[in-house]
Structure formats: structure tokens, C-alpha cells
C-alpha positions in Angstrom: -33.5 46.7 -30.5 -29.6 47.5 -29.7 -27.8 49.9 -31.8 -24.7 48.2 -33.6 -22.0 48.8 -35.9 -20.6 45.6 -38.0 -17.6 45.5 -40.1 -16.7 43.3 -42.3 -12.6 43.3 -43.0 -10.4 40.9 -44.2 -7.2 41.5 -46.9 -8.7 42.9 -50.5 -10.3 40.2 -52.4 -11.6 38.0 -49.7 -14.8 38.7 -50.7 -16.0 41.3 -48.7 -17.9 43.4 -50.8 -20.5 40.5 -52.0 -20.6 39.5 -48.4 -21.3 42.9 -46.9 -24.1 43.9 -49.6 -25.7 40.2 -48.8 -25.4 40.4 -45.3 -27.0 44.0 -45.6 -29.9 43.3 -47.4 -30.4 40.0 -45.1 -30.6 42.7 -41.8 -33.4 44.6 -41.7 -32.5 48.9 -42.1 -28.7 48.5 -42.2 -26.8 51.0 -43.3 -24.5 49.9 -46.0 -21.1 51.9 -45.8 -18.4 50.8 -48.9 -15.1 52.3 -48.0 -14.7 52.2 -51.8 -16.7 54.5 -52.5 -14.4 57.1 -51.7 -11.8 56.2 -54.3 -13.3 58.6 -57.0 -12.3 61.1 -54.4 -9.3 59.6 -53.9 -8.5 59.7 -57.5 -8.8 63.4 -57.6 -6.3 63.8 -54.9 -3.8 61.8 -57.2 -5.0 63.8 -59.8 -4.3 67.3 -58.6 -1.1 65.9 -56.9 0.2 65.1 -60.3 1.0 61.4 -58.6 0.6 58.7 -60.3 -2.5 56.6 -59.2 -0.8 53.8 -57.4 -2.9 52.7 -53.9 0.0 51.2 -52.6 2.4 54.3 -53.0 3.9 56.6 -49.9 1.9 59.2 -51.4 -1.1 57.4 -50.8 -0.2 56.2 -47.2 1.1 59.7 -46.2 -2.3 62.2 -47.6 -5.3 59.6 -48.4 -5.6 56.5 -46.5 -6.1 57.4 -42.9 -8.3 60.0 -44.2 -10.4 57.3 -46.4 -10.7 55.5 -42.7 -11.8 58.5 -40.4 -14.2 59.3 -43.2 -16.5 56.0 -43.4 -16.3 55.6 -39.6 -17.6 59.0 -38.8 -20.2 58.6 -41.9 -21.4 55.0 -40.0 -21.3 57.1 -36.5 -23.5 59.6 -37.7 -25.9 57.0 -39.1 -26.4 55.6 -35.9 -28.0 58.6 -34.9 -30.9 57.7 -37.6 -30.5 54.1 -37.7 -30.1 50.7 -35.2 -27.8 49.0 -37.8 -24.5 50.4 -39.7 -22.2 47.9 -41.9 -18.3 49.0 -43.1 -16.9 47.0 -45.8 -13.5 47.9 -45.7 -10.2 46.3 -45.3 -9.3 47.9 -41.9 -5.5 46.6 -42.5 -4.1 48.2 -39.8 -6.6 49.1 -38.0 -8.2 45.8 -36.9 -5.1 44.8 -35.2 -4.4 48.0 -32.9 -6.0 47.7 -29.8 -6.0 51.5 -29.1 -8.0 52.1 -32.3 -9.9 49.6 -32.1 -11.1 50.5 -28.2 -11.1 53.6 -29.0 -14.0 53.0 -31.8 -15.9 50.8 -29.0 -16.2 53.9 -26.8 -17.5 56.3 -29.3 -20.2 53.4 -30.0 -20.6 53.3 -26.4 -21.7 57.0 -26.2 -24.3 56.2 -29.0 -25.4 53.0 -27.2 -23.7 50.9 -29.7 -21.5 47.5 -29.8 -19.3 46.4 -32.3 -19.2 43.0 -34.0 -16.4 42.2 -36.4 -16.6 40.1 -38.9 -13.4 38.5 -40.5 -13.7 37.2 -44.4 -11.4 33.8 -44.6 -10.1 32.9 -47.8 -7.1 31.0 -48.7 -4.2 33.0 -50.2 -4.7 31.6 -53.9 -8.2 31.9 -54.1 -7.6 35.7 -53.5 -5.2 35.9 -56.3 -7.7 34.6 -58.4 -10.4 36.9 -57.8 -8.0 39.6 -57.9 -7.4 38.6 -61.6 -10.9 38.0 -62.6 -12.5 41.5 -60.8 -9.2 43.3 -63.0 -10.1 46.6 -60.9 -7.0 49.1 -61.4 -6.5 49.5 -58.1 -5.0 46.0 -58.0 -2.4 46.6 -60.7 0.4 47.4 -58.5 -0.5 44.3 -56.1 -0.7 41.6 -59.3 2.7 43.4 -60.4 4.3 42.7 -57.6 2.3 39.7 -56.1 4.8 37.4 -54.4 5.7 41.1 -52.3 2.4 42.4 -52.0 1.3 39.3 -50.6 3.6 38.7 -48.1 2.6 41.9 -46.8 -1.3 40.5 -45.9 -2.2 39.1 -42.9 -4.2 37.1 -42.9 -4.7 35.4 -39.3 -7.7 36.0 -37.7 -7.9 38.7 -35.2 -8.9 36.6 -32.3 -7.9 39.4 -29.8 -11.1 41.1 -30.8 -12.9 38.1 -29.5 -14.8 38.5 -26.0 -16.1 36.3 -24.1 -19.5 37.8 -22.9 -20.3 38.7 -26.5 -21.5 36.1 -28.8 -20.4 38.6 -31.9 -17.8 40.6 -31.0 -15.7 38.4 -33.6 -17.7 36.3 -36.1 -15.7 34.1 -38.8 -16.7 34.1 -42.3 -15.3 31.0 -44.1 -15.2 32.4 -48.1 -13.0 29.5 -50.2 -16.2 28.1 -51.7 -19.6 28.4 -52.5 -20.8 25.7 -50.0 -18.5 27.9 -47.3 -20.4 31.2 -48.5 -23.9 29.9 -47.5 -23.0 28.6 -44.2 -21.4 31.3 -42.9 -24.5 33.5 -44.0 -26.7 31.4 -42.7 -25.0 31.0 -39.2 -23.7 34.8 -39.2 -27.1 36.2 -40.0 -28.5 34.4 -37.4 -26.1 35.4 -34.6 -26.4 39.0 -35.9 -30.5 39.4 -35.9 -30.1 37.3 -32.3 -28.0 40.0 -30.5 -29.8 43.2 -32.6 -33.2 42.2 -31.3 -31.9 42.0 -27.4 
């Protein structure tokens, strides 16, 4: 069995927390990493900052978000030391697009005897404002505020760059508009995933 690391990114409110923890539970001894689970922490920061909590603030680019990052990645490298499979559900904004990170984490997973495989949540623009409404998480207050600005900030093209051609899951496409989407890209996804974990 090969050691691997999967994340599953897309913009917030694609879906990605539902189809992490199924996807998880479908792989036998994966790891389950939520990058969310850091936010009480986060909150604390804000707190003893005397800021405001507001996710999308400079304050929370300049002292919390890179740090939020470097924290569940170096939480899912040491689990590969105990375990085959690790899974990050987080939004990897940034990160997903910049080569130099992104080959950067591949070595580190290298030294561990680990691949990568990416997996990219799709869903349409207006279905994630709708799912933004209906979870009514405070951590989307400032984005619903200010939609029509927050959401010309997303990107949300897949990151085909991260697609290789001697690797059948180095970039796997999760189509999330609908329920009959949901269960097809599990089906297919889990497949391609327990495929290259048992080589």
C-alpha cells in the first residue's frame, strides 16, 4: 500500500466538508484533517488582538491564515508517519495555484514516500451562494455582506496545472451542483483513489 496525502479544495461552500468526511470514511484508515478546526483558535487570536472577527480582514491575512495552512499540513505530515492515508479539507486559495508551494509539498511527501492527489470540488457560482445562506456560519458574514466583491475574488477554474500525466490522481474533478453529480463523482473518485493506494 502507497502512502498518500489527498486534499480536497475548492472556493468555501463548494461542498468540501461533506465530501471530504464521505470520501474519508469510504477509504479505509484515512486520516481526516478539517482546516476548520482551527478557527476556535483563530478566534482567540481575534480575541486577545481586540480585532474584530472578520476572516476576510488584513488582520487576518497578515497573523492567522498562513499560519492556519502550515498548521494542518504539518499535522497531515506527521500522520503519515502512523498512517498510509491523510485527507485536508481546506480551501487552499492560494496555495493550490503556486507551483512553488505546491512542489514544494510533493517533496516533503516524497521524503515520507508519499504522493499527492488533489481533488477539486465544482460547483456553479449560485449554488455556493445558496449553501452559504443555508449553513449561516459567521464566518461567512462578511462574504454575504459583500457578495457581488467577495465573489469576484474566487476562482474558481480548475487547477489543471496540477494535472500529470503518469498519475491517474494527481488531479481528480469532483462535479458538486447536484445530488445525482455527488454520487458519481464518489463513486468514480473512490475508485481511482483505493486503485492507486493499493499499488
Amino acid at each position: 500500500m502507497s502512502k498518500k496525502l489527498i486534499i480536497v479544495t475548492s472556493p468555501p461552500a463548494c461542498g468540501k466538508t461533506y465530501i471530504s468526511k464521505a470520501l474519508a470514511k469510504r477509504l479505509d484508515q484515512c486520516v481526516y484533517l478539517d482546516k476548520d478546526t482551527l478557527i476556535v483558535l483563530s478566534k482567540q487570536i481575534f480575541k486577545v488582538a481586540g480585532e474584530p472577527y472578520n476572516r476576510s480582514s488584513d488582520f487576518f491575512e497578515e497573523n492567522i491564515r498562513d499560519y492556519e495552512y502550515e498548521c494542518v499540513v504539518d499535522l497531515a505530515l506527521e500522520a503519515l508517519d502512523y498512517s498510509d492515508l491523510a485527507l485536508i479539507n481546506a480551501p487552499f486559495t492560494r496555495e493550490i495555484r503556486d507551483l512553488n508551494y505546491m512542489n514544494s509539498l510533493k517533496a516533503k511527501l516524497a521524503e515520507k514516500g508519499a504522493t499527492l492527489s488533489v481533488i477539486w470540488v465544482q460547483t456553479d457560482p449560485e449554488i455556493v451562494h445558496e449553501r452559504m445562506i443555508e449553513r449561516n456560519s459567521d464566518r461567512d458574514t462578511w462574504k454575504l455582506e459583500h457578495w457581488d466583491e467577495y465573489i469576484a475574488s474566487c476562482n474558481f477554474e480548475i487547477p489543471a496545472e496540477l494535472a500529470a500525466p503518469d498519475s491517474k490522481d494527481a488531479l481528480l474533478i469532483f462535479k458538486n451542483n447536484n445530488a445525482e453529480e455527488f454520487e458519481q463523482s464518489m463513486v468514480e473518485i473512490t475508485g481511482i483513489l483505493k486503485e492507486t493506494i493499493s499499488k
